[in-house]
C-alpha positions, 0 to 999 in steps of 0.5 A: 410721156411713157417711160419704162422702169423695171417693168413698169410704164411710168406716165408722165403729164404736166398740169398748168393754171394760167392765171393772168399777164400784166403790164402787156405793152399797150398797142401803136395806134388810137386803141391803146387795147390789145386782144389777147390770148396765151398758148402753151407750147412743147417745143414748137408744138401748141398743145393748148390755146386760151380763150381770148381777153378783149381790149385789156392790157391785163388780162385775166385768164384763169384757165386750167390746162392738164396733158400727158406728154406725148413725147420728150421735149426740151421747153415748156413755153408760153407765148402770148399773141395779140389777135388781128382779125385782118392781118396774122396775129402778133406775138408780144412776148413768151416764157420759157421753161426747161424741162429740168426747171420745171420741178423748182415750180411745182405747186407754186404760184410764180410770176415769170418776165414776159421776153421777147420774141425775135424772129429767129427764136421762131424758126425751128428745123433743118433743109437739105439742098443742093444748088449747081451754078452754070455758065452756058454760052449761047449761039450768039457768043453771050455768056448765061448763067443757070442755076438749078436748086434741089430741095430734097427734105426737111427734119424736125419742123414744127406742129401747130395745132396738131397738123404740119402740112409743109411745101417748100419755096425756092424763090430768085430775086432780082434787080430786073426780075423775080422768079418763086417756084414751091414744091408739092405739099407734103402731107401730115409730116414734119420731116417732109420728102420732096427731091425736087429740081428748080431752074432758073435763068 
């Protein structure tokens, strides 16, 4: 991240040695072996992805990883997935680091607990809406209710890999019947316009 001092531009960069999980709980089925692979993260964006260790619960991966920070940031994290050739791979744990933490390991070699990552923790940005409940009587006397959803922006969604293509989706569901409807997808932006309307009966 560039930053001015008194004239000079100050770059700063983060060099990281990703050396190894162990102990990494072992899969609910037959094969108790997981495929793994660890990514770092500033925030929410992954800048940097391993290579993947097959049918190990300890694995070894060795990799250095050296960037300039592009921008501020509040956690350095790691999270480590367990590859699904069929499904979306599964996230088994990660580390967090704060920014200003980060100075206490410089140059060390240190083991950090693996925590868990809740659904939640996952979820990152904000979405302006605007929603209107109606009730219209109809020419036989029966009363229907009509809501229209504006979904107007998002701020601060995450950037996987680089990229954010983001659209939005409103969906209604019901005891009889379900109803979804998306927004057109909005291009290389993590803070999206969109000001679409969505009714539903």
């Amino acid at each position: 991240m560039a930053v001015e001092e008194e004239g000079l531009r100050v770059f700063q960069s983060v060099k990281i040695k990703i050396g190894e999980a162990k102990n990494i709980p072992p899969y609910p089925g037959p094969n108790k072996m997981r495929d793994c692979y660890c990514t770092v993260n500033l925030d929410q964006e992954e800048v940097f992805r391993t290579k993947t260790i097959e049918k190990s619960l300890c694995p070894f991966y060795g990799e250095d990883f050296y960037c300039e920070i592009p921008r501020s940031f509040r956690h350095l994290s790691f999270y480590i997935f367990d590859r699904d050739v069929f499904r979306r791979d599964s996230s088994i744990g990660k580390v967090a680091v704060k920014k200003e933490d980060l100075q206490k390991y410089h140059g060390k070699d240190h083991w950090f607990p693996l925590q868990p990552v809740c659904a939640d923790s996952e979820v990152q940005g904000k979405v302006h809406l605007e929603l209107r409940l109606s009730e219209v009587i109809t020419d036989s006397g029966v009363i229907c209710h009509k809501l229209a959803t504006r979904v107007l922006e998002c701020q601060d969604l995450p950037i996987v890999n680089g990229q954010c293509d983001p659209y939005a989706a409103v969906s209604l569901l019901g005891p009889s019947r379900s109803e979804a409807k998306k927004t057109k997808v909005k291009r290389k932006t993590n803070n999206p316009q969109f000001d679409e309307v969505f009714f539903f009966e």
